[in-house]
Structure formats: C-alpha cells, structure tokens
CHARMM-style PDB file with segment names, atoms N, HN, CA, C and O in Angstrom:
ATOM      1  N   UNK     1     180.147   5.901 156.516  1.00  0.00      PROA
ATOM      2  CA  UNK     1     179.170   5.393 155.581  1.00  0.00      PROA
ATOM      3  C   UNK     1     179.704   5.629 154.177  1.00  0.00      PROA
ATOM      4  O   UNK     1     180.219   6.720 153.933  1.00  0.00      PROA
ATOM      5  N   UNK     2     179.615   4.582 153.118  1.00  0.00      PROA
ATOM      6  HN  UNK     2     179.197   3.696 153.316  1.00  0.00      PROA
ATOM      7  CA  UNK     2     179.955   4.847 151.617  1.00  0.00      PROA
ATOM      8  C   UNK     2     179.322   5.615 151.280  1.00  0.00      PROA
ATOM      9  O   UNK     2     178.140   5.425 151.564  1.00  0.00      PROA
ATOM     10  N   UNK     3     179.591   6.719 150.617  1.00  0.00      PROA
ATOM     11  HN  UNK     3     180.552   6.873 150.386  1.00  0.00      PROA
ATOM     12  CA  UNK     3     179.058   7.143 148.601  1.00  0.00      PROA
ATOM     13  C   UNK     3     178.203   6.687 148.623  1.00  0.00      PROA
ATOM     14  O   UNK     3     178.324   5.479 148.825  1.00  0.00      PROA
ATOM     15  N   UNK     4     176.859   7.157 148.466  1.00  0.00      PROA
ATOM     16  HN  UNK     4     176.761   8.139 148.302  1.00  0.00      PROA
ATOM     17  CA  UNK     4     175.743   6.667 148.074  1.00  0.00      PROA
ATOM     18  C   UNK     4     175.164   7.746 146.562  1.00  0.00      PROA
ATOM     19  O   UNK     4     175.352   8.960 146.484  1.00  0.00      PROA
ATOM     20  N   UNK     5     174.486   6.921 145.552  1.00  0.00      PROA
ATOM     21  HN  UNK     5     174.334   5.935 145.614  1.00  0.00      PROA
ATOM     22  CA  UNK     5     174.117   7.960 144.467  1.00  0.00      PROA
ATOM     23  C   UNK     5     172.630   7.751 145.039  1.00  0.00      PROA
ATOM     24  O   UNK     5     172.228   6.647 145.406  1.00  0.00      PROA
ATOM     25  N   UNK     6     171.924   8.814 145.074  1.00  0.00      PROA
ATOM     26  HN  UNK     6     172.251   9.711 144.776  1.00  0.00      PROA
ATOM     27  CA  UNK     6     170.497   9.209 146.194  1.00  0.00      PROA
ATOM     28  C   UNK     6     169.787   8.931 144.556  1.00  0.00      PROA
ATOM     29  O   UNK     6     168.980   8.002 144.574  1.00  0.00      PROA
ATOM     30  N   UNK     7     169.942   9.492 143.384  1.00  0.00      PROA
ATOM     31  HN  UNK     7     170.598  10.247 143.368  1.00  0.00      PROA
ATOM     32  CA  UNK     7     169.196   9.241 142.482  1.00  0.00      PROA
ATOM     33  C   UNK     7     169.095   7.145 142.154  1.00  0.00      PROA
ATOM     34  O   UNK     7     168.090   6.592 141.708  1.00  0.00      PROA
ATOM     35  N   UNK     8     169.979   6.656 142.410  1.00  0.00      PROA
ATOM     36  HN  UNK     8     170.796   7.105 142.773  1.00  0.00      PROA
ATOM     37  CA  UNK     8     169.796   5.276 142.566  1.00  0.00      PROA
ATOM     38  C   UNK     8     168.840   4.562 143.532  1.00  0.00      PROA
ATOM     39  O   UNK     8     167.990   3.714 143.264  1.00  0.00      PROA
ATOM     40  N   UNK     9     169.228   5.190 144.922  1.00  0.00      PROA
ATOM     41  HN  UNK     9     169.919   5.879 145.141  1.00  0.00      PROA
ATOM     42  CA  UNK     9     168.339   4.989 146.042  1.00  0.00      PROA
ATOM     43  C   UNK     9     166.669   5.251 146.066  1.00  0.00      PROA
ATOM     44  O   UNK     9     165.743   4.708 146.668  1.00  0.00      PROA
ATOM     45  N   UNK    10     166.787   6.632 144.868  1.00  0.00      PROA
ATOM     46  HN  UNK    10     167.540   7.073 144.379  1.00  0.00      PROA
ATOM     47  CA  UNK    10     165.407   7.263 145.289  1.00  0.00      PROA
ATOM     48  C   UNK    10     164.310   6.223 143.813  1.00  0.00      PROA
ATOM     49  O   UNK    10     163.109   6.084 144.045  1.00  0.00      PROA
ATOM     50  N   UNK    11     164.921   5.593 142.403  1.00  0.00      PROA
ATOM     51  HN  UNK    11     165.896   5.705 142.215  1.00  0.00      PROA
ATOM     52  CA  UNK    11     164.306   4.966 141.496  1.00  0.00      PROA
ATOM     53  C   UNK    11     163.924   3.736 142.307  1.00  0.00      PROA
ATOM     54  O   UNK    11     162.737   3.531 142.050  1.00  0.00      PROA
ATOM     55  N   UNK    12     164.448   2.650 143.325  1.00  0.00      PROA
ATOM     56  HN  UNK    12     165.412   2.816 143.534  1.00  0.00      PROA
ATOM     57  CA  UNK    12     164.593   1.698 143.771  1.00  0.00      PROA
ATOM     58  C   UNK    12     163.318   1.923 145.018  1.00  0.00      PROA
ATOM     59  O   UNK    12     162.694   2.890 145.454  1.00  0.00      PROA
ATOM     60  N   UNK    13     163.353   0.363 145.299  1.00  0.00      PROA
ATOM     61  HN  UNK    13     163.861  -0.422 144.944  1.00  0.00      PROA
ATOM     62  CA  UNK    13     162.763  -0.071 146.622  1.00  0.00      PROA
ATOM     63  C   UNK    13     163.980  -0.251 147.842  1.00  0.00      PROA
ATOM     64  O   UNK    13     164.937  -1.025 147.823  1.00  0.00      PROA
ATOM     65  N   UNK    14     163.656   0.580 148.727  1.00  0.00      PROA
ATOM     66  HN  UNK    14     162.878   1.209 148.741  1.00  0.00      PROA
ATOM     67  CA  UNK    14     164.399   1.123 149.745  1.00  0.00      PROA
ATOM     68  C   UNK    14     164.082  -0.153 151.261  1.00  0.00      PROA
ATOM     69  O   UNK    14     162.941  -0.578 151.438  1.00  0.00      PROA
ATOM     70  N   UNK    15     164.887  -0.455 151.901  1.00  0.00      PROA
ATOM     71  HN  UNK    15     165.814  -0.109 151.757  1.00  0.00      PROA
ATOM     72  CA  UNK    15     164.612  -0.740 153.170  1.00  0.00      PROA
ATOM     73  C   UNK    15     165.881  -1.047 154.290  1.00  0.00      PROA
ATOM     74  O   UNK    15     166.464  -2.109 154.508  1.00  0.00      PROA
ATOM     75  N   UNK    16     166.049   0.125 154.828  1.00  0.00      PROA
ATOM     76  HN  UNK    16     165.576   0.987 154.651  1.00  0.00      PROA
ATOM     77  CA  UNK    16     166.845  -0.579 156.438  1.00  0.00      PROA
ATOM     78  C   UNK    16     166.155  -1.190 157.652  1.00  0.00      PROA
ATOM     79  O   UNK    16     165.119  -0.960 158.276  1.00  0.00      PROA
ATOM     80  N   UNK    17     167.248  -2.140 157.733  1.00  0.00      PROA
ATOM     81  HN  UNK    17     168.089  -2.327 157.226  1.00  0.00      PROA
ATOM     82  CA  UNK    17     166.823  -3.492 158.742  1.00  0.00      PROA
ATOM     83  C   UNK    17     168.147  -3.629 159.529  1.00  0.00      PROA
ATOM     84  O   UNK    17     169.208  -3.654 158.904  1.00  0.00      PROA
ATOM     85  N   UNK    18     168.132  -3.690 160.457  1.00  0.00      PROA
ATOM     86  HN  UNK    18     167.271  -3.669 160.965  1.00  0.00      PROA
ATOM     87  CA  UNK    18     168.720  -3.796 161.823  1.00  0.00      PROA
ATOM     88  C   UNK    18     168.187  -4.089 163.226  1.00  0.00      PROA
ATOM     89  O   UNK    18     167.032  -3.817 163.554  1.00  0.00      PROA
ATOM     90  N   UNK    19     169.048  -4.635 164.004  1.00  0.00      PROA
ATOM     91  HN  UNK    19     169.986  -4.855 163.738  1.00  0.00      PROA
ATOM     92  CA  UNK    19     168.673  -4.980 165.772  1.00  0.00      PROA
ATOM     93  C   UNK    19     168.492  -3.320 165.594  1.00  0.00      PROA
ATOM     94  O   UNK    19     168.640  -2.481 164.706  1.00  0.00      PROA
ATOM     95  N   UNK    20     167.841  -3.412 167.804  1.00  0.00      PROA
ATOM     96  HN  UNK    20     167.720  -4.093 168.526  1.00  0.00      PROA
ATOM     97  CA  UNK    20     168.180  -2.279 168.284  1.00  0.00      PROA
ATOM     98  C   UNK    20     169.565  -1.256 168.433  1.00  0.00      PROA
ATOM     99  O   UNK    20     170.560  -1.759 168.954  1.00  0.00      PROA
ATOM    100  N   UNK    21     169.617  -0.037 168.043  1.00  0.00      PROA
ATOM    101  HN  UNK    21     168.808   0.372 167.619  1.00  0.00      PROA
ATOM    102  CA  UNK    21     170.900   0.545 168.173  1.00  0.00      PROA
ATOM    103  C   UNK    21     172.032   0.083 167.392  1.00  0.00      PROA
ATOM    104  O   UNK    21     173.223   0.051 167.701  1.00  0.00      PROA
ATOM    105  N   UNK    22     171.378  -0.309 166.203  1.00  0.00      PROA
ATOM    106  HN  UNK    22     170.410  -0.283 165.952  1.00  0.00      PROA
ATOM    107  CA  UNK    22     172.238  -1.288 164.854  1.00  0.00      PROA
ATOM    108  C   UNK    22     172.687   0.483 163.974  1.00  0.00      PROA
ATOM    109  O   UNK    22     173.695   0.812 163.347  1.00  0.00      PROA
ATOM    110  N   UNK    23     171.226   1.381 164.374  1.00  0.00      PROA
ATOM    111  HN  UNK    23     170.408   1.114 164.883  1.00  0.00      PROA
ATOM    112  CA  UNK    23     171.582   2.847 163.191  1.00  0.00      PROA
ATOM    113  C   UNK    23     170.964   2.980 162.344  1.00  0.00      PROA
ATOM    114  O   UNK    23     171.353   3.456 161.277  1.00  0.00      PROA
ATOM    115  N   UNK    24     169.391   2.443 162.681  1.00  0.00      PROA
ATOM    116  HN  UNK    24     169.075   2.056 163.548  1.00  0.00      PROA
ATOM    117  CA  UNK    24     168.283   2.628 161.667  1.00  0.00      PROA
ATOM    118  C   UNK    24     168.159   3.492 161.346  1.00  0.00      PROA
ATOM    119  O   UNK    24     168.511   3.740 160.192  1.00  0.00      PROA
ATOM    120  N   UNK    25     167.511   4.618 162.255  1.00  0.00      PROA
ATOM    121  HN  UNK    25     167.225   4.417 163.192  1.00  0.00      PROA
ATOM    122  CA  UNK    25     167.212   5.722 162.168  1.00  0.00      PROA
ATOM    123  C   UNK    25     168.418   6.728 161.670  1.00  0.00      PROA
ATOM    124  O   UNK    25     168.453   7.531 160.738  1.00  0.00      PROA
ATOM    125  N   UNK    26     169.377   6.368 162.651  1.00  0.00      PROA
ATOM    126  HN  UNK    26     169.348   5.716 163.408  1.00  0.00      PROA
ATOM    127  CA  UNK    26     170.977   7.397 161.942  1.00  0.00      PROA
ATOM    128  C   UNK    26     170.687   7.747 160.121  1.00  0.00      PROA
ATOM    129  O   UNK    26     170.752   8.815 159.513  1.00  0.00      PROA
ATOM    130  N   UNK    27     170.360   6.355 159.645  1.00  0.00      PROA
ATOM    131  HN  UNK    27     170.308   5.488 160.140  1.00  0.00      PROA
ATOM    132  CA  UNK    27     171.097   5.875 158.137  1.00  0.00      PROA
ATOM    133  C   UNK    27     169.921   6.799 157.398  1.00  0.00      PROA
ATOM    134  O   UNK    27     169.982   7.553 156.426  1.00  0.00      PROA
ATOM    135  N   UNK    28     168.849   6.425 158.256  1.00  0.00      PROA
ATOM    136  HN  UNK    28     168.799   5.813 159.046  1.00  0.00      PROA
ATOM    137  CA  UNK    28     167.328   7.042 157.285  1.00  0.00      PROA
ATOM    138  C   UNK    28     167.947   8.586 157.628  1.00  0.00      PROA
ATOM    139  O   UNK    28     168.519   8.985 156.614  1.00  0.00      PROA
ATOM    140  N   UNK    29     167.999   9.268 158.375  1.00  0.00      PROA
ATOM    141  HN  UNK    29     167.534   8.943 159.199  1.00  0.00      PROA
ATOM    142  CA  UNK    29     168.176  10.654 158.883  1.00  0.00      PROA
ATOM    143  C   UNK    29     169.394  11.342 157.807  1.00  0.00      PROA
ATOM    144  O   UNK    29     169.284  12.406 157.198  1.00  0.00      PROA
ATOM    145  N   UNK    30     170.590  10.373 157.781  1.00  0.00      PROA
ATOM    146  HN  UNK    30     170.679   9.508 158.275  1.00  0.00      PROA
ATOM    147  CA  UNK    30     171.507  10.928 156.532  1.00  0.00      PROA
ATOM    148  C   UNK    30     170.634  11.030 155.044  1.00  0.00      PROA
ATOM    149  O   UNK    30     170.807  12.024 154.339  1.00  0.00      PROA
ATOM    150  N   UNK    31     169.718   9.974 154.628  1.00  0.00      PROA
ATOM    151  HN  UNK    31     169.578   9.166 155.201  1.00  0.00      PROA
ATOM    152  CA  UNK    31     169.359   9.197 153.251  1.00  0.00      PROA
ATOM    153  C   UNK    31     168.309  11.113 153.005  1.00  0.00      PROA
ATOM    154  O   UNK    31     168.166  11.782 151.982  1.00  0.00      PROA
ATOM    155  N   UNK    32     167.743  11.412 154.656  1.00  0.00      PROA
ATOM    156  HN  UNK    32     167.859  10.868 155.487  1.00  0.00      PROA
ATOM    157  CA  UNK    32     166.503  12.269 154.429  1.00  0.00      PROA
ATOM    158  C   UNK    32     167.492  13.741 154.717  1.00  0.00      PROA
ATOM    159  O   UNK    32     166.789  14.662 155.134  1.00  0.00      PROA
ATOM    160  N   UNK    33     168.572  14.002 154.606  1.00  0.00      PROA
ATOM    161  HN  UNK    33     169.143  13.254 154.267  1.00  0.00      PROA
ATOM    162  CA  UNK    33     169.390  15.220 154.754  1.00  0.00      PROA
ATOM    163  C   UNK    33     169.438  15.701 153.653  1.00  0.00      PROA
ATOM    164  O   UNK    33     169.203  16.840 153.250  1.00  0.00      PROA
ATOM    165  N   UNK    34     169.872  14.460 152.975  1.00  0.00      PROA
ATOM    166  HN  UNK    34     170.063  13.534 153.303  1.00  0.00      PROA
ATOM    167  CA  UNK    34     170.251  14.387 151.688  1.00  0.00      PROA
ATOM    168  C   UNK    34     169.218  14.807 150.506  1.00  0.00      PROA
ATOM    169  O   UNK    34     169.252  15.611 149.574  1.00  0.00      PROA
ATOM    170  N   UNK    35     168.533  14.114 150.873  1.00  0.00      PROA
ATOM    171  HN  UNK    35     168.505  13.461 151.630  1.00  0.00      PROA
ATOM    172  CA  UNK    35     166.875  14.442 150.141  1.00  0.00      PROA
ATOM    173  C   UNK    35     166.648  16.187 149.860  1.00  0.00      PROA
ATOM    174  O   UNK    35     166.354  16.947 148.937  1.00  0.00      PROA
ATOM    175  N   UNK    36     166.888  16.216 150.854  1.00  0.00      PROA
ATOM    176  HN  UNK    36     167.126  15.598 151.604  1.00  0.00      PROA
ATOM    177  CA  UNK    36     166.541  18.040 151.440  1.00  0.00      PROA
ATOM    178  C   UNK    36     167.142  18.741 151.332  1.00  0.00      PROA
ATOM    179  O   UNK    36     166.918  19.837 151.845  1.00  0.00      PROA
ATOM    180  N   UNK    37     168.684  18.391 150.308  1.00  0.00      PROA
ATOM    181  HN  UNK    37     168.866  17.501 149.891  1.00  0.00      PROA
ATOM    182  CA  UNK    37     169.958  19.533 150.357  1.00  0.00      PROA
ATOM    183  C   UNK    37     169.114  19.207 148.802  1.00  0.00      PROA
ATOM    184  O   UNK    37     169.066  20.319 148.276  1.00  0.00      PROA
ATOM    185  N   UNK    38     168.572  18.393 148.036  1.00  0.00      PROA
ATOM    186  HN  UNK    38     168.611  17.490 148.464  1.00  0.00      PROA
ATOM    187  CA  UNK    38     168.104  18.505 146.690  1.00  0.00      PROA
ATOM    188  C   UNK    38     167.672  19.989 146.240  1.00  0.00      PROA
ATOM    189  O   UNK    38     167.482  20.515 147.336  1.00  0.00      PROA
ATOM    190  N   UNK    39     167.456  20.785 145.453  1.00  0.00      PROA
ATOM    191  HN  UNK    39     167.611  20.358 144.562  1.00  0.00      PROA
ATOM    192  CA  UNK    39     166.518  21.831 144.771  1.00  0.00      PROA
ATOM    193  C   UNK    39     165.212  21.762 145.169  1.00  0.00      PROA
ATOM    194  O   UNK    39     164.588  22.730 145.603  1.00  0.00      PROA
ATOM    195  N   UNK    40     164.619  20.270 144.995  1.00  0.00      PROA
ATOM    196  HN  UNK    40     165.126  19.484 144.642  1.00  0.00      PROA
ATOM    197  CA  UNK    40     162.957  20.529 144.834  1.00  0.00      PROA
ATOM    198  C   UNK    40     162.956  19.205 145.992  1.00  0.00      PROA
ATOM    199  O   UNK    40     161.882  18.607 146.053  1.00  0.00      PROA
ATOM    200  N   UNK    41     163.818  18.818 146.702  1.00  0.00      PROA
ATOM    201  HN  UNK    41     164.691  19.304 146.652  1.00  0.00      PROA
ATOM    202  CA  UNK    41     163.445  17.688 147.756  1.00  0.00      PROA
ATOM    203  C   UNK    41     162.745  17.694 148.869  1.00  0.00      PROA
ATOM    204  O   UNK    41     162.915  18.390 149.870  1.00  0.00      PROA
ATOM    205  N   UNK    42     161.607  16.544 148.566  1.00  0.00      PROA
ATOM    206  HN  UNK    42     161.468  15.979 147.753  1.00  0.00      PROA
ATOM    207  CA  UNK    42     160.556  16.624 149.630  1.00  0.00      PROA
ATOM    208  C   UNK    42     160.490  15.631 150.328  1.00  0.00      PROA
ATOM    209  O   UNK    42     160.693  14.596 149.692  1.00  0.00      PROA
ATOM    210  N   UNK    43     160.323  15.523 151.214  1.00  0.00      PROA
ATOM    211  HN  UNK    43     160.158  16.363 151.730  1.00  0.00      PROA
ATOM    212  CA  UNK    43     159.874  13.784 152.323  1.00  0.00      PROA
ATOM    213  C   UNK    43     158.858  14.135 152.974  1.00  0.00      PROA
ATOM    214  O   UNK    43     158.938  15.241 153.509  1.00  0.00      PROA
ATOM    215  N   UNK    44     157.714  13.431 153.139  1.00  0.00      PROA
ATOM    216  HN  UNK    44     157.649  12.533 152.705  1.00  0.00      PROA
ATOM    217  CA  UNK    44     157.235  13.160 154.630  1.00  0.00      PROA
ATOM    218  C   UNK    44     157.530  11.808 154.890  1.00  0.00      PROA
ATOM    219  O   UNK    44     157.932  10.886 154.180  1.00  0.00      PROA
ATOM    220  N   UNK    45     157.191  11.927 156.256  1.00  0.00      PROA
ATOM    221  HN  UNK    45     156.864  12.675 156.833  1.00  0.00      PROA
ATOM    222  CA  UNK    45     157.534  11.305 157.542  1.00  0.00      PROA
ATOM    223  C   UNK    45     156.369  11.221 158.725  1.00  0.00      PROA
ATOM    224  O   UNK    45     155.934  12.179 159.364  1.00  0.00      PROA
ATOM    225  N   UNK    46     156.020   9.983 158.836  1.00  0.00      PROA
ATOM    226  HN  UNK    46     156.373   9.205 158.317  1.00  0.00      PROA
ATOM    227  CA  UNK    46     154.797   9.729 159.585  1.00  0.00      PROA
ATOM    228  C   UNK    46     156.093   9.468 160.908  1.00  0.00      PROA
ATOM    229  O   UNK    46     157.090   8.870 160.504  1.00  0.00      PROA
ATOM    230  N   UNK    47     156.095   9.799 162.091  1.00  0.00      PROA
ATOM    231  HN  UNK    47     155.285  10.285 162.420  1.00  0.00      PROA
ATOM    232  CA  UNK    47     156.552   9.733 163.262  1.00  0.00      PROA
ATOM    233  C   UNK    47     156.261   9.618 164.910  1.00  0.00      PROA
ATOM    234  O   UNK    47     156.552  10.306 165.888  1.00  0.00      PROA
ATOM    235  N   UNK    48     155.430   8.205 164.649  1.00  0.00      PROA
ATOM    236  HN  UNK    48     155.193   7.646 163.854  1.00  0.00      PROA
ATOM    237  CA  UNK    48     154.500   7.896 165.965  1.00  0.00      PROA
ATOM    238  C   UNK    48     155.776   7.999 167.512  1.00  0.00      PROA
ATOM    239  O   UNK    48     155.602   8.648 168.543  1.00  0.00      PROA
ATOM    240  N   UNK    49     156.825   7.236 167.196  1.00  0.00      PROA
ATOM    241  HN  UNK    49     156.966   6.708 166.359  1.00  0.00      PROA
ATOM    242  CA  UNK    49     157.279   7.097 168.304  1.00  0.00      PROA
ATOM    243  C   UNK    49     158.338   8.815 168.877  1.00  0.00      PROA
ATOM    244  O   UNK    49     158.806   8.958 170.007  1.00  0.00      PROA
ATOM    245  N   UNK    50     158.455   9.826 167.767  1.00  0.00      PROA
ATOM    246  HN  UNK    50     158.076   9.710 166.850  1.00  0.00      PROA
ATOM    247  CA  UNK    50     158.948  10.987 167.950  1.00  0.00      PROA
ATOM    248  C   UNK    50     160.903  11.148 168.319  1.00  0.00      PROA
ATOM    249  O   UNK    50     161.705  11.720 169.058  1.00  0.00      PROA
ATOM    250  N   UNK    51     160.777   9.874 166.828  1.00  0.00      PROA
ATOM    251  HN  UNK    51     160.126   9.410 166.228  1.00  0.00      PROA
ATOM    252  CA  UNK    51     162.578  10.077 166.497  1.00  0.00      PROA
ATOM    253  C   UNK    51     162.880  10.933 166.036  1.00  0.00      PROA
ATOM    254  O   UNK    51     163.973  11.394 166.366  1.00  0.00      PROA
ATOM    255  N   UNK    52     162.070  11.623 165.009  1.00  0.00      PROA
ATOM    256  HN  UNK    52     161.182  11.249 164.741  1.00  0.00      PROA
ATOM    257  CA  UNK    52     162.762  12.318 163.945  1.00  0.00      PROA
ATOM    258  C   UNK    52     162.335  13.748 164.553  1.00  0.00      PROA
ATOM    259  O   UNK    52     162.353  14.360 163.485  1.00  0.00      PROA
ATOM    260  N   UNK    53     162.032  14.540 165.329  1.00  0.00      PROA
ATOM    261  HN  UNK    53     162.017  14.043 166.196  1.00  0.00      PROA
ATOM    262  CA  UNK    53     161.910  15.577 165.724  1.00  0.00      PROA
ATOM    263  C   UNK    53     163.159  16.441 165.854  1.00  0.00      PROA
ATOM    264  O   UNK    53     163.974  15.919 166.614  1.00  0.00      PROA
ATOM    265  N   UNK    54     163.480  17.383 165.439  1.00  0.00      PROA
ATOM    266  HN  UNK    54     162.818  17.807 164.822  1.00  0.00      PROA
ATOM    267  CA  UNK    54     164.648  18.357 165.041  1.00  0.00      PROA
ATOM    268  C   UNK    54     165.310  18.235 164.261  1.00  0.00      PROA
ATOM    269  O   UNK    54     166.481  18.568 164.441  1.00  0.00      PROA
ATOM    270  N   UNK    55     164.881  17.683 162.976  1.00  0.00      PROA
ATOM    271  HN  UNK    55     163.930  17.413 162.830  1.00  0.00      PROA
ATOM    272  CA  UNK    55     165.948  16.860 161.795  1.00  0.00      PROA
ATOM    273  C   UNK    55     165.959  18.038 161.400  1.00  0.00      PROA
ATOM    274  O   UNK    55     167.146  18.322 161.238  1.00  0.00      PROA
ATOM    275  N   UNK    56     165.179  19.101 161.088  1.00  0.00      PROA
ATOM    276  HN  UNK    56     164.215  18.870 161.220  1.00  0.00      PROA
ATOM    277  CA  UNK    56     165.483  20.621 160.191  1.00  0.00      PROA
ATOM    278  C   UNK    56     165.117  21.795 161.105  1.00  0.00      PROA
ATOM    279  O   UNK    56     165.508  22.954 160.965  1.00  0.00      PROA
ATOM    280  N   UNK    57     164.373  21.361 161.985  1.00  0.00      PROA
ATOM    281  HN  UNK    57     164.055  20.420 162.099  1.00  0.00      PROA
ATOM    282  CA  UNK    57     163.728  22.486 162.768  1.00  0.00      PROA
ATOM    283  C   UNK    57     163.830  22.001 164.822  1.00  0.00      PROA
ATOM    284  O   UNK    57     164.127  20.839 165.100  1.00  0.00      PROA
ATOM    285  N   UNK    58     163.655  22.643 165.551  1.00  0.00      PROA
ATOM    286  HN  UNK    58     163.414  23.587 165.324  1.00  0.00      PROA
ATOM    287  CA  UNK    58     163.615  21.872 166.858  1.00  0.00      PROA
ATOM    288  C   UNK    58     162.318  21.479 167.365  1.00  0.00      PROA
ATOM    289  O   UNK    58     161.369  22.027 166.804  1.00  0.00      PROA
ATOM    290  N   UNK    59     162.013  20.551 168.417  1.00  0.00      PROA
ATOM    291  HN  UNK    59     162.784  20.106 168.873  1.00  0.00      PROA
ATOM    292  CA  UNK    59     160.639  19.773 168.092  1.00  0.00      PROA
ATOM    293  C   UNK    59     159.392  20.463 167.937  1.00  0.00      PROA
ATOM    294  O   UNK    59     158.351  20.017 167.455  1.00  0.00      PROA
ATOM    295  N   UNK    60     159.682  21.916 168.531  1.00  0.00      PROA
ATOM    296  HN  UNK    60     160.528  22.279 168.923  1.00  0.00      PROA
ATOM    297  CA  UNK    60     158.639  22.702 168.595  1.00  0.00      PROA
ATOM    298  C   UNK    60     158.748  23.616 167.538  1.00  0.00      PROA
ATOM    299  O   UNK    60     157.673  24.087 167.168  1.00  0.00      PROA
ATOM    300  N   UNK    61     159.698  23.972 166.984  1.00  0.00      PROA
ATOM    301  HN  UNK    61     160.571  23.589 167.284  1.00  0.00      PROA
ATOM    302  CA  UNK    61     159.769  24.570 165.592  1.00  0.00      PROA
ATOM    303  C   UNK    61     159.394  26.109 165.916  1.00  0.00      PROA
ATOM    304  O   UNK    61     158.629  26.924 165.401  1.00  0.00      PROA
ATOM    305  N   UNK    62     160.315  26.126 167.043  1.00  0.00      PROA
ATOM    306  HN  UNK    62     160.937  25.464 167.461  1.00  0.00      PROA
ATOM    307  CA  UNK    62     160.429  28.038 167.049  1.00  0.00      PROA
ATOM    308  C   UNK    62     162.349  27.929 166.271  1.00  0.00      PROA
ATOM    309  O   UNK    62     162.698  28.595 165.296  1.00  0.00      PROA
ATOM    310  N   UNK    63     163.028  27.202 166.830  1.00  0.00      PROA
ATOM    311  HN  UNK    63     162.745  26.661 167.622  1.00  0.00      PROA
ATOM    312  CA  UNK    63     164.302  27.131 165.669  1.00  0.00      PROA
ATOM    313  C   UNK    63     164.959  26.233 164.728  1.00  0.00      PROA
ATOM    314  O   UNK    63     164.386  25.159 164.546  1.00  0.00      PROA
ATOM    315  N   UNK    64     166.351  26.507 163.908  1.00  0.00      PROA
ATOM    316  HN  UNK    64     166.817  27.379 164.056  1.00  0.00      PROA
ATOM    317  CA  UNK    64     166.705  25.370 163.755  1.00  0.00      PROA
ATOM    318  C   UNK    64     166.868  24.290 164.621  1.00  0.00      PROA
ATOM    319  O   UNK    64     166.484  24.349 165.789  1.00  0.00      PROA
ATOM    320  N   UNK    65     167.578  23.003 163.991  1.00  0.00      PROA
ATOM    321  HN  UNK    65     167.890  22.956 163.042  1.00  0.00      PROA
ATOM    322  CA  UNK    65     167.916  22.194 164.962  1.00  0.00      PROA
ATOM    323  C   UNK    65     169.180  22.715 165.403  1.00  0.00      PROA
ATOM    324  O   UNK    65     169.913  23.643 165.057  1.00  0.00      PROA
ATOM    325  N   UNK    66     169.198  21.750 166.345  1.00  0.00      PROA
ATOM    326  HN  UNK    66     168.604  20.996 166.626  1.00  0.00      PROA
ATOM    327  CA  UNK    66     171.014  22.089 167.060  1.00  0.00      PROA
ATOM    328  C   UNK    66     171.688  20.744 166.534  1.00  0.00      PROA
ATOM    329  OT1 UNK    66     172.877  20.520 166.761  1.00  0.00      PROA
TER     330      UNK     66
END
C-alpha cells in the first residue's frame, strides 16, 4: 500500500469500494491503526457483522490482539 498523509485522509470525505475480498476491510483496519498510533486518536466503529473484533484488544477483551 502507498504513503498515505492520514492528516489529508482525516480533513476529506473518505470512502472504500470494492468486490468481495477486493481488501475493504484490510485498507479501513490499516487507515484505523493508524488513527490510534496518533497522541489523541479516536475512532468508533459500529460493527454489526463482527469484522473488526481484535483490532487492539481480542474479541472478548481479556488481551491484546494476536
């Protein structure tokens, strides 16, 4: 994946679009790592179908992720 400047990404209107198994989620999961290595970086994340479970913690959140 290129260099991305996250302060460009984060002033802007954001959207990934892809087929199935195109790396939706992959791309959002780097964009939201990133977010979170910030000082004061925050996200939520509404997560009906239960992709994003262990992105910082494991789904049950007794540890990190692996």
């Amino acid at each position: 994946m290129p260099a991305v400047n996250l302060s460009d990404i984060l002033t802007e209107r954001l959207a990934i679009v892809g087929g199935t198994g195109s790396g939706k989620s992959y791309t959002a999961r780097v964009l939201v790592e990133k977010v979170l290595e910030q000082p004061h970086g925050r996200v939520g994340i509404i997560d009906p179908t239960g992709v994003w479970h262990g992105l910082r913690v494991s789904a049950y959140g007794k540890r990190a992720a692996a």
